[in-house]
Each structure stands twice: as C-alpha cells, then as structure tokens.
N, C-alpha and C positions, 0 to 999 in steps of 0.2 A: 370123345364123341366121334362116331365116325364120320367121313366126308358123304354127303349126297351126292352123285353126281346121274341126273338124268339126262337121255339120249338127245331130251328136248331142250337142256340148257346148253348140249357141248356140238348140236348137230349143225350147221349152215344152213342158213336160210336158202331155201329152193328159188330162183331167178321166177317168176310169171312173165312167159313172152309175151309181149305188145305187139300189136302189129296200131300204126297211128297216122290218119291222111292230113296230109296238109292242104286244106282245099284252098286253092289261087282263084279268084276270076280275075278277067286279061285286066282290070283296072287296078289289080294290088291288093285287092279286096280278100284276107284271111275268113275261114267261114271257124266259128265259133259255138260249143252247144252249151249247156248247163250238165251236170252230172247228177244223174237221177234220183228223185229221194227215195230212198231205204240203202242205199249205195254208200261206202264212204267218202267221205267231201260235197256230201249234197250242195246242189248250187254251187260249188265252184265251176267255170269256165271252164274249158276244156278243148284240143282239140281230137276230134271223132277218132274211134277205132277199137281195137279191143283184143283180146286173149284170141292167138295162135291156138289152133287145134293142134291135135298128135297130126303128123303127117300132113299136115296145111305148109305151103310156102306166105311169106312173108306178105306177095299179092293177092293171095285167094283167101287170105286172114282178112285183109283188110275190103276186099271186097266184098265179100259175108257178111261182115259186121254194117259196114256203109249202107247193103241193102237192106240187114236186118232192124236198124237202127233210125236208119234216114230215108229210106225209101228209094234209095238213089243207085245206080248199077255205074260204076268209073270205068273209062277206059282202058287206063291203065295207070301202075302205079311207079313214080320214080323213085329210088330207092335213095333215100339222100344220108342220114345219120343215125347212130346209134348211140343209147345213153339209158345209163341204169340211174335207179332213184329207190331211195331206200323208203319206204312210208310205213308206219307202224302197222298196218294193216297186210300188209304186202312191200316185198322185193322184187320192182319190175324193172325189167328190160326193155325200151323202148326201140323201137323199130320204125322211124319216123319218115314216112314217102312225102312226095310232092304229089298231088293228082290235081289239074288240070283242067281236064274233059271228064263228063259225066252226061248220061242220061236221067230222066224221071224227076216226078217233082216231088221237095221236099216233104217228107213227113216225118215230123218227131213222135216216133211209134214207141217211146217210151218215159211219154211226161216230159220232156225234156226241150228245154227251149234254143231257139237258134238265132244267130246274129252275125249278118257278115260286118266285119272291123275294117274300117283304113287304117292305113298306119299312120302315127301308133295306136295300138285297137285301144279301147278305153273301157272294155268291160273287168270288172271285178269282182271277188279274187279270183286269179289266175292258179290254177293247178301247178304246184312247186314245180312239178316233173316238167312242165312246158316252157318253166321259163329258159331253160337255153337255147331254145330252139328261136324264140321271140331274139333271143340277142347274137343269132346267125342270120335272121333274117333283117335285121337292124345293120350288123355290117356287110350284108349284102346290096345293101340300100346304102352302104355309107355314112348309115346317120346311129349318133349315139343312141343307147337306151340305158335306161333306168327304173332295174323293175319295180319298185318303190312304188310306181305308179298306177301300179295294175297288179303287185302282189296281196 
C-alpha cells in the first residue's frame, strides 16, 4: 500500500502573533475580560489583546485592538515577555505588554465582559496561555501561586 503523506500532516504549524496588555491600576488591580462567544474558549478569562497585522509593530497591535475591543486609547505599551502556547485551534505567540495609563471609558464592544482582580484575581477559568504571566507577576509580588485556583 502506498504511504499518504499530505503537505497538511508534514507542514508546521504557522505561529499567530499576539500582541496582549496587561492592564495595572496604581492599586495592583489586573483588568480581566471574558473571550467572546462564537470564539474559541468562550468565557474563558483573558487578558485583552489580539492578532498583530502585516506591518503592525507589537504597540500599534495592541493599541488597535484595546480601542477596537475596549473602547480605551493606552498610552503606551511596556514591552515585558514573550510566550508561545500551543491550543488546538491555533499556535500563538504571545507578545505580552504592561500598559499603565490609558484614556476613554470602558466599553465591551464585543459581548464580552470585564473585571478588574486583586491579587490573587479569582476569576475562572483562566486562559491556559495566561497563566505564566499570572506566575511572573506572583514572583514579582513575592508571593506563591497556584494556578489550580483559577485554571
């Protein structure tokens, strides 16, 4: 019998760039959405952001998205880590800022709901892809985490 071998079992998966804010208020306060339904992982937690355009830098990604998404225009965006995560839907690349400062008031312009966390935030489930970010900002704080509690 001959071997099959199609272009789509032997090809690598294409990276999807992320561009992803991490919204701070000055009290420690992480801002948190929902992921939209007809989306994959509806209602999981999340934090904001979204696919890099062709010729988009990593800040004009994430500011497009933040206004298209939240109604909000950021200042600017601190460039802090980067992390791929494999999800059966997609292979993305994460591009994870810190933003800070922001204008405009919140709008969830796409069904999707919002929730600023203290630490440790307590909404659930958490987006696989988010949790190492939650366990850099745990030893940045010093204090353990255990995503167990929020995966």
């Amino acid at each position: 019998m001959p071997e099959t071998n199609s272009a789509a079992q032997t090809a690598p998966r294409k990276h999807t760039e992320v561009a992803v804010g991490v919204l701070l208020r000055a009290n420690g306060e992480l801002l948190f959405s929902t992921r939209p339904e007809g989306k994959p992982y509806a209602g999981y937690w999340e934090f904001p952001g979204g696919k890099i355009e062709q010729g988009e830098s990593v800040e004009q990604a994430l500011r497009r998205e933040l206004q298209e998404e939240l109604g909000i225009t950021i200042a600017s965006a601190q460039p802090w880590r980067v992390t791929e995560h494999d999800y059966p839907h997609a292979l993305v690349r994460l591009h994870w800022c810190k933003v800070f400062d922001w204008t405009g008031e919140f709008e969830m312009r796409e069904g999707q709901t919002m929730s600023w966390q203290p630490w440790p935030p307590q909404v659930k489930p958490v987006l696989p892809g988010a949790l190492p970010v939650l366990e850099w900002l745990a030893e940045e704080r010093g204090e353990p985490f255990d995503p167990s509690v929020i995966g």
